[in-house]
GUTIFI-656286 format. One record per residue: residue in one letter; z, x, y of N, C-alpha, C in turn. Coordinates in steps of 0.02 Angstrom, whole numbers, padded with zeros to 5 digits, always signed. Last residue first. Layout:
REM GUTIFI-656286
AZXYZXYZXY ...
***
This chain:
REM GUTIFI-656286
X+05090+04931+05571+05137+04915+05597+05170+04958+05672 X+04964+04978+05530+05016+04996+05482+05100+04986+05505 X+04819+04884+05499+04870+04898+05551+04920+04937+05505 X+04644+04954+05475+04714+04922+05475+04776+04922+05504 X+04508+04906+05531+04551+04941+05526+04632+04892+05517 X+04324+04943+05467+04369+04899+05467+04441+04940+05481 X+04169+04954+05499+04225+04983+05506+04291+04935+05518 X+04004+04985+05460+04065+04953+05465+04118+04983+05476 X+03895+05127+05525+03953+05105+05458+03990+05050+05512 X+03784+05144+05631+03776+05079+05577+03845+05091+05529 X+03832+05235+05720+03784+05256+05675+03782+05215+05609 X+03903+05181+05779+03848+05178+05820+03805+05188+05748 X+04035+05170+05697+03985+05109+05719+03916+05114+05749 X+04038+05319+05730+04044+05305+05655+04003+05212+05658 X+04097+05319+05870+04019+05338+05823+04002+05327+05771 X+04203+05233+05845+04129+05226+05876+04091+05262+05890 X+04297+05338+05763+04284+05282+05741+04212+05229+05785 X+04291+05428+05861+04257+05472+05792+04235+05386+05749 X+04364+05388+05954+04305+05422+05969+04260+05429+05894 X+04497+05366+05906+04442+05301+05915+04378+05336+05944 X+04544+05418+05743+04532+05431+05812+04490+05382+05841 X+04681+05308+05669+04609+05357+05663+04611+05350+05736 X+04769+05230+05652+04789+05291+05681+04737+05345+05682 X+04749+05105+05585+04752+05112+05638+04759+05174+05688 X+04641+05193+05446+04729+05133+05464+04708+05132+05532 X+04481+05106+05356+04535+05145+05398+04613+05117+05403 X+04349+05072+05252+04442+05028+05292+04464+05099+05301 X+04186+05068+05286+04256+05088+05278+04308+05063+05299 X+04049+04976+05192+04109+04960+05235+04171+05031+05230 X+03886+05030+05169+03946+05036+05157+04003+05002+05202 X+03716+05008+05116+03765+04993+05194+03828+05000+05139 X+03629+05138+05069+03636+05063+05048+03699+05054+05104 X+03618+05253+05078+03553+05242+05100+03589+05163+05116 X+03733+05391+05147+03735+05336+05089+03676+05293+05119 X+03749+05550+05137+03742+05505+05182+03726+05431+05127 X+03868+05659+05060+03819+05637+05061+03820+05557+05142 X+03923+05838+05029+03922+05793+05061+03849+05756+05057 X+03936+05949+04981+03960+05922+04959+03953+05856+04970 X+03933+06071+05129+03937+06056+05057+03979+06029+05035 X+03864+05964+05268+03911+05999+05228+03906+06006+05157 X+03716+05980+05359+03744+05940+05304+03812+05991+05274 X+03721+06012+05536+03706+06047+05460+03733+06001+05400 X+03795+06021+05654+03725+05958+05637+03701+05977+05549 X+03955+06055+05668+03895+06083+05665+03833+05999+05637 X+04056+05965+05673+04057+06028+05710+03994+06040+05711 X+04095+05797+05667+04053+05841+05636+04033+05907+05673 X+04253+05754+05638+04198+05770+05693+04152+05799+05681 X+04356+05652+05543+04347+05702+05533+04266+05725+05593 X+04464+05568+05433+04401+05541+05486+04405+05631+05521 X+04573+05590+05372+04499+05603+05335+04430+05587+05374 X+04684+05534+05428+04678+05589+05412+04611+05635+05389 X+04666+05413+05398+04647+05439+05468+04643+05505+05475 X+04607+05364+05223+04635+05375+05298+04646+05412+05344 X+04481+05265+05179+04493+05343+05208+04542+05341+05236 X+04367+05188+05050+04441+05210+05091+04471+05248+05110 X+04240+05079+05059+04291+05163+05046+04348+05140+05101 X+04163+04970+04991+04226+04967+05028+04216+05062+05004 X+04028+04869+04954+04046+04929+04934+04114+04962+04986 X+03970+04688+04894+04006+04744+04958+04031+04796+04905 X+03861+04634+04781+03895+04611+04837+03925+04685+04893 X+03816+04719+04668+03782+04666+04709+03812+04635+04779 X+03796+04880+04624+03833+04842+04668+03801+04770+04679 X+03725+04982+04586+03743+04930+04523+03789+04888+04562 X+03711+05086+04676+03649+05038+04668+03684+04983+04619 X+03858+05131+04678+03813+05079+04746+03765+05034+04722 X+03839+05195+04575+03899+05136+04581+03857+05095+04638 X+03757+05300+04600+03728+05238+04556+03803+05195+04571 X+03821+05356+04699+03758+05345+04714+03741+05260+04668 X+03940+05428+04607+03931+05372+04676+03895+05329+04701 X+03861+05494+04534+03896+05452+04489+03902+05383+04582 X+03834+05596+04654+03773+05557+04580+03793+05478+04564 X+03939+05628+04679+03903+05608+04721+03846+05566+04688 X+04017+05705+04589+04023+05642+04607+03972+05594+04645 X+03986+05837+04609+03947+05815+04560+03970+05727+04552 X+04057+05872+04684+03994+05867+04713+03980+05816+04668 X+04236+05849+04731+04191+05876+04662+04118+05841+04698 X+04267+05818+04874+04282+05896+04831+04245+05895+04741 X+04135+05727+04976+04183+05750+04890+04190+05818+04864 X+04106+05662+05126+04105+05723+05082+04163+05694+05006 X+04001+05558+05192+04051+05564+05168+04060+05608+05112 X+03930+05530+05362+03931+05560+05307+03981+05568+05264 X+03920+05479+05482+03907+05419+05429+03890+05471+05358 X+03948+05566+05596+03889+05543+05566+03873+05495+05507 X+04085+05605+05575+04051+05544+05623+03996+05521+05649 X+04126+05625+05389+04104+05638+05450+04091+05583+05525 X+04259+05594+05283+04217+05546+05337+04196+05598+05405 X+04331+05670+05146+04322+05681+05208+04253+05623+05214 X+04328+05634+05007+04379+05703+05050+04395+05689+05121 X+04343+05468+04967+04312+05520+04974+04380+05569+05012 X+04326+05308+04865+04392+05349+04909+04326+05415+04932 X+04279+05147+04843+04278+05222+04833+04347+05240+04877 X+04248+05006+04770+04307+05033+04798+04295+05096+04789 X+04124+04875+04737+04165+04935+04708+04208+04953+04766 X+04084+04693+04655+04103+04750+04703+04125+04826+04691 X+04014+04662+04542+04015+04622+04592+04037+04675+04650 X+03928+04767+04454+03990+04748+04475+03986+04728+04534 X+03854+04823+04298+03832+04805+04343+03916+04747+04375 X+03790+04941+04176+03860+04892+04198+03808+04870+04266 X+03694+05029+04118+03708+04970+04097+03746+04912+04111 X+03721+05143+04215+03672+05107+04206+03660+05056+04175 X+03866+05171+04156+03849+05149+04213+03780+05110+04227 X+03805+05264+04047+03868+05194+04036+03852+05162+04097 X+03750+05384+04104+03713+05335+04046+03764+05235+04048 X+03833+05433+04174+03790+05398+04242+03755+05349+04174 X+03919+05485+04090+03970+05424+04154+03900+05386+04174 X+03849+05584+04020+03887+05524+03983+03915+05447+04034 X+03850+05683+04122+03795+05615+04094+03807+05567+04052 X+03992+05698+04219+03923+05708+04187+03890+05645+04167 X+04146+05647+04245+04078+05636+04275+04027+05690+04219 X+04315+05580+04250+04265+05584+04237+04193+05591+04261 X+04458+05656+04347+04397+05606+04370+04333+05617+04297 X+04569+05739+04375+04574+05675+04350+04513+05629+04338 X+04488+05894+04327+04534+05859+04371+04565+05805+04351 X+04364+05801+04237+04341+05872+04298+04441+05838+04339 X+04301+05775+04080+04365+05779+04145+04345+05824+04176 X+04163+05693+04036+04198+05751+04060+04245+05741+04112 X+04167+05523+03989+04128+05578+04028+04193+05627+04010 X+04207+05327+04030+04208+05391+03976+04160+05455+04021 X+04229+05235+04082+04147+05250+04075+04162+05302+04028 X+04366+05108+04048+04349+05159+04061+04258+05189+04052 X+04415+04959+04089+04384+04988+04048+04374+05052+04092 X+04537+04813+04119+04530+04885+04128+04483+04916+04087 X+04565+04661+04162+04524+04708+04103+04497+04786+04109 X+04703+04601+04220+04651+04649+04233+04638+04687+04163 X+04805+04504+04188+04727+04473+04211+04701+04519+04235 X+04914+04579+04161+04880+04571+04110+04802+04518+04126 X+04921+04692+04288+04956+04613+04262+04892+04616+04187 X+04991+04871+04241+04951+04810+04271+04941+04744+04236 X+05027+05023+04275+05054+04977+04247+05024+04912+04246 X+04942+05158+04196+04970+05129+04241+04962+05054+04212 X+04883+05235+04076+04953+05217+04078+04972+05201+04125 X+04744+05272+04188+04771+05287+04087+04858+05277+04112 X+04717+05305+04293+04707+05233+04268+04748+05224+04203 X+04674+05415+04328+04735+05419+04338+04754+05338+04333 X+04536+05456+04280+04569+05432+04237+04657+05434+04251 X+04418+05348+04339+04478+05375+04371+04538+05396+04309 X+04302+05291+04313+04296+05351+04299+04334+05386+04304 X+04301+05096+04277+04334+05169+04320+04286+05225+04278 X+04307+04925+04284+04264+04996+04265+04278+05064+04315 X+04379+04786+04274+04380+04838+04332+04334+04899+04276 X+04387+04617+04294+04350+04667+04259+04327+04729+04291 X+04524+04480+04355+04467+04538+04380+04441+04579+04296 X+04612+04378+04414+04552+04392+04377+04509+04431+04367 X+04741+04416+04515+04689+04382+04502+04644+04391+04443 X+04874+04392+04538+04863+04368+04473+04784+04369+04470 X+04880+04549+04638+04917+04497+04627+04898+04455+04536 X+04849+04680+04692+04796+04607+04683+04830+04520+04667 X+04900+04777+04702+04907+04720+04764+04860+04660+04755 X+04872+04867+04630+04938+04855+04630+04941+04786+04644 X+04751+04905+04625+04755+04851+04578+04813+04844+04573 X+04769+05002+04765+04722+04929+04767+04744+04850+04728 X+04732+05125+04681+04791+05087+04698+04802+05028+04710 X+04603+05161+04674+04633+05147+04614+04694+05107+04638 X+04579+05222+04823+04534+05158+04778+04581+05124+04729 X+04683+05318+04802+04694+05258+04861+04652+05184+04831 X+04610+05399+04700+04679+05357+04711+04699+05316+04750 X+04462+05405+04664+04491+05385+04717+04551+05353+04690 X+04341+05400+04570+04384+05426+04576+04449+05448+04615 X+04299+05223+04599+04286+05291+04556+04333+05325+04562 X+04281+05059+04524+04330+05097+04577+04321+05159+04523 X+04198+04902+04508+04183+04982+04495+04243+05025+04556 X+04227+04743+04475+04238+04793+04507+04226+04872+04478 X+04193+04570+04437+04171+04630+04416+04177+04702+04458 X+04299+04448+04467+04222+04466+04479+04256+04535+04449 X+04384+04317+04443+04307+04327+04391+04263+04379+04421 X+04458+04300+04629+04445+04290+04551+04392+04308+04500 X+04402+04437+04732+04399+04384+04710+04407+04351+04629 X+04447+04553+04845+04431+04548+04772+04439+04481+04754 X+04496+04576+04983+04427+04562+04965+04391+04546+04878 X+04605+04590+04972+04613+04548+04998+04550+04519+04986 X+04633+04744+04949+04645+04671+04872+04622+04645+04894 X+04642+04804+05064+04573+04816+05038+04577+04753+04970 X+04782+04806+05098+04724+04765+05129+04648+04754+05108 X+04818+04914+05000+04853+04838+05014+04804+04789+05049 X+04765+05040+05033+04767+04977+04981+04773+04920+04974 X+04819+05047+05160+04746+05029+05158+04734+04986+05095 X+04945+05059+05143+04936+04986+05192+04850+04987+05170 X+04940+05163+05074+04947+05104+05047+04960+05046+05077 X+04910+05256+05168+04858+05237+05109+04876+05179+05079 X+05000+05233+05251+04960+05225+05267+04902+05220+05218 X+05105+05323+05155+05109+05253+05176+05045+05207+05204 X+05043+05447+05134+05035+05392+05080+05066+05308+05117 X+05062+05476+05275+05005+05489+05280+05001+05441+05206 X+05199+05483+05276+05166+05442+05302+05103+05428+05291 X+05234+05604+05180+05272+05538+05151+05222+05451+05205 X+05199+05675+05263+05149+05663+05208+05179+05606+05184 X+05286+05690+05376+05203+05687+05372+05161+05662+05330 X+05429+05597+05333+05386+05634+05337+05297+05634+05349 X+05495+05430+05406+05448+05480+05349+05434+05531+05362 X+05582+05397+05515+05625+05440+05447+05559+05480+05404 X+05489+05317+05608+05559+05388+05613+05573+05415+05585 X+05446+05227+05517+05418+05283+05549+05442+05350+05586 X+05570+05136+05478+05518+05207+05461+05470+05249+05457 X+05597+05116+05610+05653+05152+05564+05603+05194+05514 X+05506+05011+05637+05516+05073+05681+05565+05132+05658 X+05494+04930+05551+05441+05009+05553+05444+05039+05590 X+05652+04912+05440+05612+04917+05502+05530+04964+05494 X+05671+04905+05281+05688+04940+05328+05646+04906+05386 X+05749+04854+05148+05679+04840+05183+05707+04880+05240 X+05778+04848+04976+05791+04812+05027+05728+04817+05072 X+05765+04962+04883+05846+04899+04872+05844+04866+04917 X+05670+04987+04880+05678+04988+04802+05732+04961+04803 X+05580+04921+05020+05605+04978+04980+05633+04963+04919 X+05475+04850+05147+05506+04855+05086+05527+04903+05063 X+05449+04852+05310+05432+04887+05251+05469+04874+05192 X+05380+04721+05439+05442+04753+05413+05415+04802+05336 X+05258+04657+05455+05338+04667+05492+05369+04694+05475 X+05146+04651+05376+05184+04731+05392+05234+04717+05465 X+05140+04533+05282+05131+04541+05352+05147+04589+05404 X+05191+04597+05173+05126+04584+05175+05077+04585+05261 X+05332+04585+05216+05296+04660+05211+05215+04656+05225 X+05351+04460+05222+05367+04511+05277+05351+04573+05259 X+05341+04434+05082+05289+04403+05124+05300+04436+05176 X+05450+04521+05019+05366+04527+05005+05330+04494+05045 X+05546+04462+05076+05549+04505+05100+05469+04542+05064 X+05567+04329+05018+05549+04332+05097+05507+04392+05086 X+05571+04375+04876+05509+04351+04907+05511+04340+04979 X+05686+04414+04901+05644+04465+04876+05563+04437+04879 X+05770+04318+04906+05748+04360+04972+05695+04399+04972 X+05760+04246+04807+05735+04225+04867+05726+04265+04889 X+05828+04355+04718+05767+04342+04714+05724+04323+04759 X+05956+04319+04763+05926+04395+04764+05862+04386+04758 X+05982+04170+04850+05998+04213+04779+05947+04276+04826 X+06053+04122+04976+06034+04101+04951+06020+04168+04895 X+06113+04136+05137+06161+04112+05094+06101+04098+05003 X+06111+04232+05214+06059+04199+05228+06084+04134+05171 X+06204+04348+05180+06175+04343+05259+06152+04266+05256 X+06172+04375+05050+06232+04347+05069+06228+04299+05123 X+06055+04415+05043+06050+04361+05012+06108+04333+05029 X+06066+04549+05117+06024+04502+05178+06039+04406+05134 X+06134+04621+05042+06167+04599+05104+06129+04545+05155 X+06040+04627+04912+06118+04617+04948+06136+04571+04987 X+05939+04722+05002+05920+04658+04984+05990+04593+04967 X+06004+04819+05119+06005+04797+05073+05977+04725+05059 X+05929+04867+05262+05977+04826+05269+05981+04813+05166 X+05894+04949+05423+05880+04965+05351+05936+04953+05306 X+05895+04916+05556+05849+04982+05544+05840+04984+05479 X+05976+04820+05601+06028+04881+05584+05957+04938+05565 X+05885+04746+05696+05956+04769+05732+05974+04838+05691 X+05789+04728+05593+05749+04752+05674+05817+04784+05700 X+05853+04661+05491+05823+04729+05467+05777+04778+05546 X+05886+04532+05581+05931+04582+05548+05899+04664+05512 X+05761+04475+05597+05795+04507+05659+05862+04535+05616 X+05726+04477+05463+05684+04518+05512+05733+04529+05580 X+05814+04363+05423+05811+04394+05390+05788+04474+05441 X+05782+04279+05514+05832+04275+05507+05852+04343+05485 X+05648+04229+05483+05658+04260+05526+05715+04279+05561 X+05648+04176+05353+05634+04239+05357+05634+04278+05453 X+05711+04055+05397+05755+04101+05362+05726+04189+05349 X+05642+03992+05481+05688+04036+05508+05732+04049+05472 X+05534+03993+05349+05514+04025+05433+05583+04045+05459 X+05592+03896+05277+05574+03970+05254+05587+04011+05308 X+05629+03783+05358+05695+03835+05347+05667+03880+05298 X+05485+03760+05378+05533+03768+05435+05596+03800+05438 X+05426+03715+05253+05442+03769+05278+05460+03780+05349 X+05603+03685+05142+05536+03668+05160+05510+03711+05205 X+05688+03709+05049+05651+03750+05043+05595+03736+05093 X+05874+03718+05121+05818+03676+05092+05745+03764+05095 X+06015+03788+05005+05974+03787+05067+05906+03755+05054 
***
């Protein structure tokens, strides 16, 4: 079959109106379908994910209307973290310098980067034995385990010496005051200085689940307001009340689709 792209296009769209009819189709059955190897498809079927037409799986691809039917609550609620992931790579650029703290959604991110170039500095230590291309220089700040997350004074001494083109947080909770809480407090420090050692953009990542109304006018425990401008990526399923206040009160706000 030719490769040019007119018979990519309606081969991947060949492909999509078959995983739209049966709901959830083997990789298999779509290379037969379409007449060309396992592999091909496996790249249709990564560029049709990218473009959240459709979902990928470990033998094929399903619909999103199939799976959104089939996930569970929570099984969704990580899907949606990892459309956030997924969209948040997009901003990492060859040769630059990244700080991602204690945040799994943050951390995830370096799935979806692809070949690029990067020098990542964590405190995450759910970093230790994951899998990654060999164009990521992974270093750790070192500190006290609290959980999975390094922090005391050992993290904020190391840090003061780094300095990173961008960082990637995660948090507990997004008030709709432009406040963002952490089940360990003592993050908040370590947070603080990631910002200041920032030169370019600071991204969190929440999902919808974590956007959250501020009941009372009282600072929560645990919680901080951030002095330096932040971007959050959301999914699409945040509340849109909570998401324009959250603009009124100067945060960016970026959202994603999850199909």
């Amino acid at each position: 079959m030719r490769n040019d792209r007119k018979s990519i296009e309606e081969r991947q769209a060949r492909i999509l109106q078959a995983v739209k009819k049966r709901g959830e189709v083997k990789a298999e059955e779509l290379a037969q379908l379409c007449g060309v190897s396992l592999m091909t498809v496996r790249r249709d079927l990564a560029v049709l994910d990218r473009e959240h037409l459709l979902a990928r799986t470990h033998g094929g691809a399903v619909s999103m209307e199939y799976a959104h039917q089939k996930l569970s609550r929570d099984d969704w609620v990580s899907y949606c973290r990892e459309c956030i992931s997924r969209y948040a790579a997009r901003f990492l650029e060859n040769d630059e310098t990244v700080f991602i703290n204690g945040s799994l959604t943050a951390l995830d991110v370096l799935r979806f980067v692809g070949d690029k170039r990067l020098t990542v500095y964590t405190n995450n230590c759910a970093a230790i034995g994951m899998k990654l291309p060999d164009t990521i220089s992974l270093r750790f700040t070192g500190g006290e385990v609290r959980s999975h997350v390094m922090v005391g004074e050992y993290v904020m001494r190391n840090l003061l010496a780094l300095q990173a083109d961008r960082t990637l947080m995660g948090c507990a909770a997004v008030y709709d005051d432009g406040e963002f809480r952490y089940d360990i407090p003592t993050e908040i420090g370590i947070n603080e200085l990631l910002l200041s050692r920032t030169t370019k953009s600071v991204y969190i990542l929440a999902d919808h689940t974590k956007l959250q109304k501020r009941e009372e006018k009282r600072r929560a425990y645990g919680s901080v307001s951030y002095d330096s401008p932040v971007i959050l990526i959301t999914d699409d399923h945040a509340d849109g009340e909570i998401l324009e206040r959250l603009e009124k009160n100067g945060t960016k706000v970026l959202i994603v689709p999850t199909g």
